[in-house]
DRENDO-1510 file (C-alpha; in Angstrom, 1 decimal, always signed):
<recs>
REC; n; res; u; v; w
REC; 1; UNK; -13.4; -8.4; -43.7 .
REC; 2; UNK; -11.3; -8.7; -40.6 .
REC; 3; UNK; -12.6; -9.1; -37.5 .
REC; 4; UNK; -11.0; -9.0; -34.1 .
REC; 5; UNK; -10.4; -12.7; -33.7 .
REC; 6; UNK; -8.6; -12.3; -36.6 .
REC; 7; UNK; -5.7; -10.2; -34.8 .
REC; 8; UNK; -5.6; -13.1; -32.4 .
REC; 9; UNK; -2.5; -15.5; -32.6 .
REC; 10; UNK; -2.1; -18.9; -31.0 .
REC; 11; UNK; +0.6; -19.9; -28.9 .
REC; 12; UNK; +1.6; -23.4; -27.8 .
REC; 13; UNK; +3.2; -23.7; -24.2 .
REC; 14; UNK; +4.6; -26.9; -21.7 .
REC; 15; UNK; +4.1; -26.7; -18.1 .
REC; 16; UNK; +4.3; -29.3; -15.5 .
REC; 17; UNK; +1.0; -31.1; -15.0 .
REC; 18; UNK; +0.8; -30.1; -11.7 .
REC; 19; UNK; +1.1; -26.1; -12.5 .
REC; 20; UNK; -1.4; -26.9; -15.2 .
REC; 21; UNK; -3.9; -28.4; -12.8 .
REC; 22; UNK; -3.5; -25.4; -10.5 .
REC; 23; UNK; -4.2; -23.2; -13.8 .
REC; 24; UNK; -7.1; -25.3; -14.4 .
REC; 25; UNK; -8.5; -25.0; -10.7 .
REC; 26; UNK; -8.0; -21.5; -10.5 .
REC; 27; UNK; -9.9; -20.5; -13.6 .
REC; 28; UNK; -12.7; -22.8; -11.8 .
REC; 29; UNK; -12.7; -21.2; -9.0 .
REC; 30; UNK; -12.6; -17.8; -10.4 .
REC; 31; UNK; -15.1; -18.7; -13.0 .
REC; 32; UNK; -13.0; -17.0; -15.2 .
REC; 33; UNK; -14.1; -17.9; -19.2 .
REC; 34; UNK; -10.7; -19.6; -20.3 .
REC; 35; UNK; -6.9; -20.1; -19.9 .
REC; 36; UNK; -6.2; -17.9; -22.2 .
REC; 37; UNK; -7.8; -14.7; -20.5 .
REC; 38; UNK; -5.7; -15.7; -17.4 .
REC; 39; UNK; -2.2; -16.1; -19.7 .
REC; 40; UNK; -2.7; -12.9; -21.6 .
REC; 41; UNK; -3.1; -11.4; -18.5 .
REC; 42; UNK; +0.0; -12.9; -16.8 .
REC; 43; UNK; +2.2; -11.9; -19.9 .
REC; 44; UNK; +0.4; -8.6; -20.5 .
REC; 45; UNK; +2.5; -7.9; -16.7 .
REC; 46; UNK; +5.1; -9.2; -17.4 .
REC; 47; UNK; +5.6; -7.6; -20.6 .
REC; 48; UNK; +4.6; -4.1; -20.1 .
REC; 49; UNK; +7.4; -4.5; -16.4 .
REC; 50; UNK; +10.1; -5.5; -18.9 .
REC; 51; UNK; +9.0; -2.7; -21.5 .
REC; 52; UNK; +12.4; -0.4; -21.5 .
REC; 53; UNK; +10.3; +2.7; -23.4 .
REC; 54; UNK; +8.3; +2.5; -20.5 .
REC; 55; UNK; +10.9; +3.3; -18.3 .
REC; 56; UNK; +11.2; +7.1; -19.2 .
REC; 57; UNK; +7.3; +7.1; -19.2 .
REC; 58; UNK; +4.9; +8.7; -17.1 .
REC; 59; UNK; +2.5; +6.2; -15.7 .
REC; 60; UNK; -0.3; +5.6; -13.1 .
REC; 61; UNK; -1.0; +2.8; -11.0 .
REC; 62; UNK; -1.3; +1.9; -7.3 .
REC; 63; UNK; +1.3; +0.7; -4.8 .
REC; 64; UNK; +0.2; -1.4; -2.4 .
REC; 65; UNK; +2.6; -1.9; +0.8 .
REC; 66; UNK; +1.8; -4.7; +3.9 .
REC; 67; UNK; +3.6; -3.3; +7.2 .
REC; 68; UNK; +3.9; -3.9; +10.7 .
REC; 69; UNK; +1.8; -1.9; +12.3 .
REC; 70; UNK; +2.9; -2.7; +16.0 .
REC; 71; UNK; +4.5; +0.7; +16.7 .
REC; 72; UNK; +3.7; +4.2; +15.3 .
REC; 73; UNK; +7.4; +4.1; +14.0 .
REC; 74; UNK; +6.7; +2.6; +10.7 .
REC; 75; UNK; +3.6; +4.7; +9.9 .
REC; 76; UNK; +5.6; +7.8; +10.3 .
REC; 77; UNK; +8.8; +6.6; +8.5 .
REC; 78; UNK; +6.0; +5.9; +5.8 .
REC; 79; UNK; +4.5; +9.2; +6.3 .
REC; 80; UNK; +8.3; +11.2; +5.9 .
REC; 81; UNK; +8.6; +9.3; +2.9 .
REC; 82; UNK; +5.6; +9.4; +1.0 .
REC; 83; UNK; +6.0; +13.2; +2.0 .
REC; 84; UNK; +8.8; +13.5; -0.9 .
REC; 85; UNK; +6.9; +12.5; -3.4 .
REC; 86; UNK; +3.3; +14.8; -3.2 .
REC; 87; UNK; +3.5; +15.4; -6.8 .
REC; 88; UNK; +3.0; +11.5; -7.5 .
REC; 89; UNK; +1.1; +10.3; -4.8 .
REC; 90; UNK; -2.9; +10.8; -5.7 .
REC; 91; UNK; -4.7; +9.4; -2.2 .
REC; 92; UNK; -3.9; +6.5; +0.1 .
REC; 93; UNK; -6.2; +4.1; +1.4 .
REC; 94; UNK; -5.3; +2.6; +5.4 .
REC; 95; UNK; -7.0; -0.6; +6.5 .
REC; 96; UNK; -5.6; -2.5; +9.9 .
REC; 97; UNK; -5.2; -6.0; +9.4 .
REC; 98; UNK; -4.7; -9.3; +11.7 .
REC; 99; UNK; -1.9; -9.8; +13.6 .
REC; 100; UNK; -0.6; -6.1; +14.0 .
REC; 101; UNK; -0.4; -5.5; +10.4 .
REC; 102; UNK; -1.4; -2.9; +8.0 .
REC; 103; UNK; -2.3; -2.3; +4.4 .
REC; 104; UNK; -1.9; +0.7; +2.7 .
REC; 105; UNK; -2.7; +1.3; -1.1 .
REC; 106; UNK; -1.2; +4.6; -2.6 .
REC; 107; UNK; -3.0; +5.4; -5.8 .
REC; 108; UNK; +0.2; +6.9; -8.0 .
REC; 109; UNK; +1.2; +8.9; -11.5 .
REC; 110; UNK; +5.0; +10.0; -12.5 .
REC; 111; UNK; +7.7; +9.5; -14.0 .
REC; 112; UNK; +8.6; +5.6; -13.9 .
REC; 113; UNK; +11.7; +6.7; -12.5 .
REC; 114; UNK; +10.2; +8.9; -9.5 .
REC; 115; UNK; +7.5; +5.7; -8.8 .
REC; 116; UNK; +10.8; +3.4; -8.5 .
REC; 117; UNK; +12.3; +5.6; -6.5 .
REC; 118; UNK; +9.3; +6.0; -4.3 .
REC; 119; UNK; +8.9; +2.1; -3.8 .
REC; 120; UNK; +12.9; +1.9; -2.5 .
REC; 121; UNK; +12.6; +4.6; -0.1 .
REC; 122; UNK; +9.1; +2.9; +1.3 .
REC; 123; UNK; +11.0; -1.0; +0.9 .
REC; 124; UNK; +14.0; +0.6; +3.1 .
REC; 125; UNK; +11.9; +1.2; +5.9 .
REC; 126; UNK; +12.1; -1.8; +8.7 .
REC; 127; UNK; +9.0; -3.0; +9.4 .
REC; 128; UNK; +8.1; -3.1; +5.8 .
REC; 129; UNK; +6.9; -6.7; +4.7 .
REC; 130; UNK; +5.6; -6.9; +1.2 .
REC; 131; UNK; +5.4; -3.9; -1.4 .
REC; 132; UNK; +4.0; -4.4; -4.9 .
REC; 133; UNK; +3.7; -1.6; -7.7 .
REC; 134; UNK; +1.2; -2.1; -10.8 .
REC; 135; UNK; +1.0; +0.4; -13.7 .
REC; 136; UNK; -0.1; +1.5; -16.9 .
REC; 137; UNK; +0.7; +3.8; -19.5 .
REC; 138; UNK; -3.0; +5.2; -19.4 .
REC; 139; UNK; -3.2; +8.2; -17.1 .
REC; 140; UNK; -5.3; +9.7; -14.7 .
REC; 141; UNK; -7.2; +12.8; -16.6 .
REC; 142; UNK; -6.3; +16.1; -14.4 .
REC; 143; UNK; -7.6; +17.1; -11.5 .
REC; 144; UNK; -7.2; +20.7; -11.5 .
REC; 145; UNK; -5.3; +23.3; -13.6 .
REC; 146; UNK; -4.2; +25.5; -10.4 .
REC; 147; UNK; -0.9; +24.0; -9.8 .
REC; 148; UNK; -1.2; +21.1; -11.6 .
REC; 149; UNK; +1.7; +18.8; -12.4 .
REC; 150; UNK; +1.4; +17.6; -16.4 .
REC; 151; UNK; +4.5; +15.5; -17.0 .
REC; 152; UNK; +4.7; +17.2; -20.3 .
REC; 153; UNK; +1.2; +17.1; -21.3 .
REC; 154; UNK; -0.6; +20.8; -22.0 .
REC; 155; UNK; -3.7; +21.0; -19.8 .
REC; 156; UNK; -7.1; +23.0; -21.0 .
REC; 157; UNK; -7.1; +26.2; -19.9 .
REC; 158; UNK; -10.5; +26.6; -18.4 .
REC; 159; UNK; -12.1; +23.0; -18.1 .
REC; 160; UNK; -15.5; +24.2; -19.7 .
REC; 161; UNK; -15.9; +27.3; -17.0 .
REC; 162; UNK; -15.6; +30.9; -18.6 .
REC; 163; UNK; -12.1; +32.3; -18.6 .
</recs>
């Protein structure tokens, strides 16, 4: 009978001793169980950024931007933007930071293409300092019905309320 450390398969990998001891400190400090955990993580990213099926797909995941948040410029630039794309973005999350920064988290789902697209435009804007965008192929269930954008998937008709 199989089990599911069965479907596991091992993998043998080099690194410099000093990037292993940094590994090794940070699982510490984490308290994370293992290694592995951490690497099947790491290539788990990497993997599913190179995936070129996923690059048609529809996806959710946040985008998480650091700014300069000395003038009101940047924020409405960001605003403008983000204004194009209403149909992906789900909420935003604003927090001032140190140092007249900001962060700002967009919580996303669309087309990989539109989510790219979305990330240049925001990266173009001066003042910009650091963007990130994480995904997954799992989506967000919907919302509503009234208006609702599927990306190609049928929605229920009444959500359990009487038509």
């Amino acid at each position: 009978m199989a089990t599911a450390k069965s479907s596991l398969a091992r993998l043998s990998l080099s690194l410099p001793a000093e990037l292993l001891g940094r590994l090794d400190a940070m699982v510490g400090a984490r308290a994370l169980p293992n290694r592995s955990q951490v690497m099947a993580e790491l290539i788990r990213h990497a993997v599913a950024e190179h995936d070129e099926a996923r690059a048609h797909a529809v996806l959710a995941g946040t985008i998480t931007l650091i700014y300069r948040a000395a003038t009101d410029r940047v924020r409405q630039e960001l605003a403008h933007k983000q204004g194009g794309f209403v149909k992906e973005i789900i909420s935003s999350q604003h927090v001032f930071l140190e140092d007249q920064q900001s962060l700002e988290v967009l919580l996303v789902q669309g087309p990989a293409a539109r989510l790219r697209a979305l990330c240049d435009q925001l990266r173009s804007i001066r003042g910009v300092l650091q963007i990130d965008l994480v995904t997954t192929t799992a989506l967000l269930p919907p919302l509503h019905t009234h208006g609702a954008v599927t990306y190609g998937r049928e929605l229920p008709r009444s959500h359990g309320r009487p038509q």
